[in-house]
N, C-alpha and C positions, 0 to 999 in steps of 0.2 A: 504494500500500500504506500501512497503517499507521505511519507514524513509532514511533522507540523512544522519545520523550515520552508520546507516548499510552498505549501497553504499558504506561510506567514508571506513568503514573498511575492505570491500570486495577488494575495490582498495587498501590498506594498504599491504594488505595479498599480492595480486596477484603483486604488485610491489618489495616486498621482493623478488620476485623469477628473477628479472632480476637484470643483474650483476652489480656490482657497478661502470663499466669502460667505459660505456657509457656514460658518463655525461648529456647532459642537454637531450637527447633525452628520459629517462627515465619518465622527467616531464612530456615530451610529450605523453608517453605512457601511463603514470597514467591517463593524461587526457582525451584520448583515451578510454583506458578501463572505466572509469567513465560516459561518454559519450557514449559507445556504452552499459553499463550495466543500466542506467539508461532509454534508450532508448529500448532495451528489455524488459524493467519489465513493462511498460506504457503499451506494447502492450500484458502481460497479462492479465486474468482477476483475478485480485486478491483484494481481501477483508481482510480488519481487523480483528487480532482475538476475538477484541469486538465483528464487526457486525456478525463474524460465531458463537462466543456463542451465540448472539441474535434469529441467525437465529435457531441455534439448539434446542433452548429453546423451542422458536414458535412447530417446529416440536415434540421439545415431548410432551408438549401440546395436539398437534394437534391430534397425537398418542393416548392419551391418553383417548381424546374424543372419537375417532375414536374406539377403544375397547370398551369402556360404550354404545355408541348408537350401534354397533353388539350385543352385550349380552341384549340390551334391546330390540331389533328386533326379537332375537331370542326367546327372553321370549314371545313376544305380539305371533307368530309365532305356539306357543307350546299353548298358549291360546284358539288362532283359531283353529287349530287341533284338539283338544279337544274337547269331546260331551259335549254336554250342555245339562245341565240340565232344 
């Protein structure tokens, strides 16, 4: 998931963009956007970029197996085909 640095900086950014003449409703708004952007990202499904290298890993792996046991099905395959002697 998102870290609250990131949050903190997304709200950083997106309150740069309202005007300085507003006074305290600004805070409000930070708090707001903070609150509803935190509250978004919960209801994704999002993963760490640890667990997606983990998981990519797993997969090529997996892959990888998954090629050897075809080439060796196709070997045993070309065996049986094969007159005997």
């Amino acid at each position: 998931m998102i870290d609250a640095r990131t949050v903190d900086e997304l709200v950083r950014r997106i309150t740069e963009l309202i005007p300085a003449g507003i006074g305290s409703a600004g805070a409000d708004i930070a708090d707001n956007v903070r609150d509803a952007l935190r509250a978004g990202l919960r209801k994704l499904d999002l993963v760490t970029r640890e667990e997606f290298d983990v998981q990519r890993n797993v997969l090529l792996r997996t892959r990888e197996l998954v090629e050897t046991l075809e080439n060796r099905v196709a070997e045993l395959e070309k065996l049986l085909q094969s007159p005997r002697h």
